[in-house]
C-alpha positions as a Markdown table, in Angstrom:
| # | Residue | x | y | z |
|---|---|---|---|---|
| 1 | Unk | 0.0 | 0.0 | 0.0 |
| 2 | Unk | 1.2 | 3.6 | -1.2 |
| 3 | Unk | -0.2 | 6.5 | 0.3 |
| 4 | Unk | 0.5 | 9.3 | -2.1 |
| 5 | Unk | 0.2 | 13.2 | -2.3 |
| 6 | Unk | -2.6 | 12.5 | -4.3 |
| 7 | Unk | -4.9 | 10.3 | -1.8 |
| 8 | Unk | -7.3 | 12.1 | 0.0 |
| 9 | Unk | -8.4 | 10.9 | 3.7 |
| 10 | Unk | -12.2 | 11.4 | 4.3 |
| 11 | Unk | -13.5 | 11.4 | 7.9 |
| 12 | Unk | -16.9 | 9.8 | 9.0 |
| 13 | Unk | -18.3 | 12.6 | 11.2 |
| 14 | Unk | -20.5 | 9.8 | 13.0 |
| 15 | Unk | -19.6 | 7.6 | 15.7 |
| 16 | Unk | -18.8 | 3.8 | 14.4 |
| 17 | Unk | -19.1 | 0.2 | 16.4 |
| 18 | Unk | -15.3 | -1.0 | 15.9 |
| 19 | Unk | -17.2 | -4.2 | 15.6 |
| 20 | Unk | -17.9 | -3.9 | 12.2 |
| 21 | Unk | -16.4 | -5.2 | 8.7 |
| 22 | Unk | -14.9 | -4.4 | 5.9 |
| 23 | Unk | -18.2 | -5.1 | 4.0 |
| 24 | Unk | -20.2 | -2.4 | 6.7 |
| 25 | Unk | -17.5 | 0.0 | 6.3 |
| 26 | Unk | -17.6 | 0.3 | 2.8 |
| 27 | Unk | -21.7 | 0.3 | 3.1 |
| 28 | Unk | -20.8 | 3.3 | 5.0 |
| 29 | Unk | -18.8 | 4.7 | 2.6 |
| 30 | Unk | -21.1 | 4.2 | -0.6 |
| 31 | Unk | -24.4 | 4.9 | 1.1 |
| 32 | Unk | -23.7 | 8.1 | 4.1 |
| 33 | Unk | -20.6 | 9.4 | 2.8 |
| 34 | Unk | -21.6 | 9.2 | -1.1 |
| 35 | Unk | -18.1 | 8.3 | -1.8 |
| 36 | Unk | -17.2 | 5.3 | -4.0 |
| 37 | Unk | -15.3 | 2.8 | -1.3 |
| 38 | Unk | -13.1 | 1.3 | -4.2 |
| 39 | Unk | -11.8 | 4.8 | -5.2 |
| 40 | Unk | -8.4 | 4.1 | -2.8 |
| 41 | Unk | -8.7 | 7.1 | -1.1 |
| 42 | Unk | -8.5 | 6.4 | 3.2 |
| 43 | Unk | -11.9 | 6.4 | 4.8 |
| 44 | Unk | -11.6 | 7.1 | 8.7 |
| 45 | Unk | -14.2 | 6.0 | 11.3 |
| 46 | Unk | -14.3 | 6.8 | 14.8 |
| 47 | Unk | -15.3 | 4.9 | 17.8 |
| 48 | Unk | -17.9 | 6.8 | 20.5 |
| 49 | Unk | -15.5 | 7.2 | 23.3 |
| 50 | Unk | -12.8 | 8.7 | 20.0 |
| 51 | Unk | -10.1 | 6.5 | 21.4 |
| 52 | Unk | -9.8 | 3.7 | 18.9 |
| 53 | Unk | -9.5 | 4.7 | 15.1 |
| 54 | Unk | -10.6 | 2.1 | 12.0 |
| 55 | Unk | -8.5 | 3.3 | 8.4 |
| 56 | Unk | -10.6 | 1.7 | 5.3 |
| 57 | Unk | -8.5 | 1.3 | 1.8 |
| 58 | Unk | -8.9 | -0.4 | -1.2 |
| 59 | Unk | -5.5 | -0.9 | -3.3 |
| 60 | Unk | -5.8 | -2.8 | -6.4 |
| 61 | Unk | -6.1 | -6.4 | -4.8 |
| 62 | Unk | -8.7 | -5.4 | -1.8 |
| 63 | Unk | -9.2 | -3.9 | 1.1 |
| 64 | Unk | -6.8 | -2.7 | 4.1 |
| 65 | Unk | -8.2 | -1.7 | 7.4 |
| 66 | Unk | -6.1 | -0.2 | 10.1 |
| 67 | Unk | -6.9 | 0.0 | 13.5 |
| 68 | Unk | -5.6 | 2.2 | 16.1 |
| 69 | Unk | -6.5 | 2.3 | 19.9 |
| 70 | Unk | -5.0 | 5.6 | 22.1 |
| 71 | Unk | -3.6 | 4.6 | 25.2 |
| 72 | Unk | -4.4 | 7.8 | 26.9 |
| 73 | Unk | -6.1 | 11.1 | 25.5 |
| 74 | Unk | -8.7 | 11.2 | 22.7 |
| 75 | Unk | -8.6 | 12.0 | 18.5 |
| 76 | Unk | -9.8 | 15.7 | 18.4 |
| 77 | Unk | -13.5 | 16.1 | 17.0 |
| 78 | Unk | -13.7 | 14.1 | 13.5 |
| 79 | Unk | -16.8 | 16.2 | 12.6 |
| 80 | Unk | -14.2 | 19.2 | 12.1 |
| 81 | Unk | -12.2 | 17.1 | 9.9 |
| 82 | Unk | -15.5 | 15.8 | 7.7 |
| 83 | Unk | -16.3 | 17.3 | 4.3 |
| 84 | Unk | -13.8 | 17.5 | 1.6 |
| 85 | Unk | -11.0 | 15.0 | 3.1 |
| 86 | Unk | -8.0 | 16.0 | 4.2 |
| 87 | Unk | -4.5 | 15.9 | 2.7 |
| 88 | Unk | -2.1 | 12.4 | 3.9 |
| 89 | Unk | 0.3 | 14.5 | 5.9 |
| 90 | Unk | -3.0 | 15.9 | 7.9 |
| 91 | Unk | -4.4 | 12.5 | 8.4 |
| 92 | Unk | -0.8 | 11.6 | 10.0 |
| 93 | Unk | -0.9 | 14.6 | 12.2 |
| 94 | Unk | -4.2 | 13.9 | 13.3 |
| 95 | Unk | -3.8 | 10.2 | 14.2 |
| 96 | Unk | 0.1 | 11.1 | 16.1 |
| 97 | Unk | -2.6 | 13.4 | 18.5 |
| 98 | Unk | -2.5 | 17.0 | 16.9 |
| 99 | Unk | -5.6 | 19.2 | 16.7 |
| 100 | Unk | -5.6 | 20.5 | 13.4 |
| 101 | Unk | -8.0 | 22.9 | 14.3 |
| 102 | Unk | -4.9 | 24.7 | 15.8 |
| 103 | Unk | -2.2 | 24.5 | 13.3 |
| 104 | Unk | -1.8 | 27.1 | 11.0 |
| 105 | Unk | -0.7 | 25.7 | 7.1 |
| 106 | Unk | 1.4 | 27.8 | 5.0 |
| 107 | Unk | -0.8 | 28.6 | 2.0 |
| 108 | Unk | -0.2 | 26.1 | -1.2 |
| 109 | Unk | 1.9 | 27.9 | -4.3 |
| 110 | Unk | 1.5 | 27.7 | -7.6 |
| 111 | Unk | 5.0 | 27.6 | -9.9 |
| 112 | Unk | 4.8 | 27.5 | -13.6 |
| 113 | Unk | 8.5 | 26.7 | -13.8 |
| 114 | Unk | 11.9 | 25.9 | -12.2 |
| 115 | Unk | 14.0 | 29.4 | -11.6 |
């Protein structure tokens, strides 16, 4: 599994049984998000208590699902993070502990050339 520049990380604003599959996951996906589950961008579901962390991916031979449970402490609020997905490096922040909600980004820049 690559994760590029180019994949996008969408958060499910809703809480999610860790219980579930694969299969419910991508129902979740397809049918609340209105995101296509085979797309291979990271879908991101968070348990009630926002201490344990389910990552959803398809690459080109099936699905990967990553699972994280905190320790200590909580993920910020996910339904700041839903919408229009987030870039990779944001996703990694997040799940390392850092509200994004505080971090300033420089703005992006647009080159035509080398100098």
């Amino acid at each position: 599994m690559i994760l590029s520049s180019a994949i996008r990380a969408y958060v499910y604003a809703e809480a999610v049984d860790m219980r579930k599959s694969i299969d419910a996951l991508g129902q979740i996906v397809a049918m609340s998000m209105g995101l296509n589950p085979l797309s291979g961008h990271v879908f991101v579901f968070i348990a009630r208590r926002r201490d344990k962390a389910k990552l959803l991916v398809w690459d080109r031979h099936g699905f990967w699902v990553l699972y994280k449970r905190l320790e200590r402490g909580r993920f910020a609020d996910p339904a700041r993070l839903a919408g229009n997905g987030i870039a990779m490096s944001e996703l990694v922040a997040w799940l390392d502990g850092i509200d994004l909600s505080r971090v300033k980004r420089l703005p992006a820049v647009t080159a035509s050339m080398v100098a």
